[in-house]
N, C-alpha and C positions, 0 to 999 in steps of 0.2 A: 903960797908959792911952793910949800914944801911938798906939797900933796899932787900940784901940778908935777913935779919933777919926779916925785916916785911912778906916780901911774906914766909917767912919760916915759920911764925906763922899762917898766914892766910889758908896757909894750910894744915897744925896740925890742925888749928880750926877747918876747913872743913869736913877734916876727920874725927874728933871724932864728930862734931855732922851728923853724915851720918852713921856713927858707933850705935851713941844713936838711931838714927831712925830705923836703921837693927834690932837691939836689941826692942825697944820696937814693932814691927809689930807682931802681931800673926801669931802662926803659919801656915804653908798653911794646911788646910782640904784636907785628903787624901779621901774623901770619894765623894769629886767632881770630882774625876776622874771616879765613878763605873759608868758604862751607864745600860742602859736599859737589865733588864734580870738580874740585881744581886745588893746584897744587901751589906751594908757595916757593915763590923764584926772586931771590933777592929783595927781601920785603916786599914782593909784590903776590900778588894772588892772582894764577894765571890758572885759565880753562885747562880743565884734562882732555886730549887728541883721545874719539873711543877707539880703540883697536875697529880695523875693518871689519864686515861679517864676515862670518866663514860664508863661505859656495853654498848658494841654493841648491837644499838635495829634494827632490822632487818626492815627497812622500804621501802623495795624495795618492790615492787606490788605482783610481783609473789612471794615474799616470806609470805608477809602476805597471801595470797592465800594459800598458803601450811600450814600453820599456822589454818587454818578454816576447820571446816569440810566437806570434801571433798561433792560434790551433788550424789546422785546415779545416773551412768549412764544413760541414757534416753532409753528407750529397741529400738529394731531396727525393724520397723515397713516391715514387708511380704508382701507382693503378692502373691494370692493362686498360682502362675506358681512355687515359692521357695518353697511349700510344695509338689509339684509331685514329684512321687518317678522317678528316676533317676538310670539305670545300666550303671554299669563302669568297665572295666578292661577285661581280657583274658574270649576269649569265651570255657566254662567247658563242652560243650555239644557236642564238638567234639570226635570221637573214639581214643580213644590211643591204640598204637602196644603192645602188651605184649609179652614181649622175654618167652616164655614156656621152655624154653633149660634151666631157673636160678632158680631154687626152692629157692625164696628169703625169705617170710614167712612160707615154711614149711606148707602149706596148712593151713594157717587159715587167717583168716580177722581180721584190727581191732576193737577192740570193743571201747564203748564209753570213758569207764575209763580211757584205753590206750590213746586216744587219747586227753581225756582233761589235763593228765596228764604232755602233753607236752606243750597245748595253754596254760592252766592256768597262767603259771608265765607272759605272755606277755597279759592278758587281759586286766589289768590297762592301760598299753601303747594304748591299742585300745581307749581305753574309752576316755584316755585322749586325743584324736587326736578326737575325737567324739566333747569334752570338746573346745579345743580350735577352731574348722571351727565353733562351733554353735556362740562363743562368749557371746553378751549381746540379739542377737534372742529371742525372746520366742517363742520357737519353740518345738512342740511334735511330735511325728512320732516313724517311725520304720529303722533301719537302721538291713539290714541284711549282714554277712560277710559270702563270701560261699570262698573255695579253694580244689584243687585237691592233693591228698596225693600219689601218685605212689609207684608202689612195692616194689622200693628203701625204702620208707620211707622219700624221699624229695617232697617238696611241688610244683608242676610244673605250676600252673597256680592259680590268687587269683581274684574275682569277687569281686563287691559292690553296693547292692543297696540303696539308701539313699533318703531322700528329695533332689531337687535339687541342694537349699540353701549350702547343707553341702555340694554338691561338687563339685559347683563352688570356693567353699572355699578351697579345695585341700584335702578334708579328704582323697581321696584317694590315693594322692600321699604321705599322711601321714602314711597311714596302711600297703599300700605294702609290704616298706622295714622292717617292724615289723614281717608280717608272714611268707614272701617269704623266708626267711631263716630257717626254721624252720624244724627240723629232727626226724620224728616219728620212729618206730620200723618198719622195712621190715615186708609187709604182702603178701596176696597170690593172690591178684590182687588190681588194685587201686580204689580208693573210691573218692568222693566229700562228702564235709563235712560244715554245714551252723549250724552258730551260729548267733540268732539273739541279738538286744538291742534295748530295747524299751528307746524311750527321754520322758523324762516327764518338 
């Protein structure tokens, strides 16, 4: 009984001083759990906000390139062979059949007005097909556009004479389909009809 009571005390003792030790340890810091990336807020461990980025600065080559003012093109250096003038397209000088049996214009020809009346709104288009075969060239000349107008009033054949330059550049695969379509007033026999443009 005696033996019961000693080891029965010894560990009651045990316990309470293991008890006193639990009790006096501070507490554990909850803020040695936060790793890396967040901060600790009131024993909690909360994500760190990343600061914004800075402004994307464009530092790729070609974007600074674009960035700077552009150089003027360099002009495109001729060969007197690129200023010879050059004819292109349907030959105008052949005879055409005129059906006599269709009084188509009623016995008159057209006159000039009539007729610019109808290129006028397609001139720019010419120009501009002028515009884009010359490019960055410095190039001056004459370009002349001639086309056949038949009694119908449809345009049956379109001619182009040009510096060469312009038409190895395709000016006149440019202007064809501009005039070729083009629908004057039935007159009382057919006409050829040449508009020039001077390049400067």
């Amino acid at each position: 009984m005696r033996g019961f009571l000693s080891g029965f005390l010894v560990a009651a003792t045990l316990a309470l001083m293991g008890y006193l030790l639990w009790m006096d340890k501070p507490p554990p810091d909850p803020c040695r759990a936060c790793g890396a990336g967040t901060r600790c807020d009131r024993g909690l461990c909360v994500a760190e906000q990343a600061p914004p980025p800075p402004p994307r600065r464009h530092a790729h080559p070609r974007s600074q390139r674009a960035m700077e003012p552009a150089a003027p093109p360099s002009p495109v250096s001729l060969k007197p062979g690129d200023l010879r003038p050059t004819t292109v397209g349907d030959d105008l000088s052949r005879s055409e059949i005129i059906d006599l049996t269709r009084q188509q214009g009623q016995g008159h020809e057209l006159d000039q007005d009539a007729i610019d009346r109808v290129f006028r709104p397609v001139q720019a288009a010419v120009v501009a097909c002028i515009d884009a075969a010359r490019g960055e060239a410095e190039l001056t000349g004459r370009v002349e556009l001639a086309f056949r107008i038949q009694q119908s009033g449809a345009v049956s054949g379109v001619r182009l004479e040009a510096p060469s330059y312009l038409v190895r550049r395709g000016l006149y695969g440019c202007v064809r389909p501009i005039v070729a379509p083009l629908q004057f007033p039935p007159s009382s026999r057919s006409q050829i009809v040449r508009y020039p443009f001077t390049i400067r």
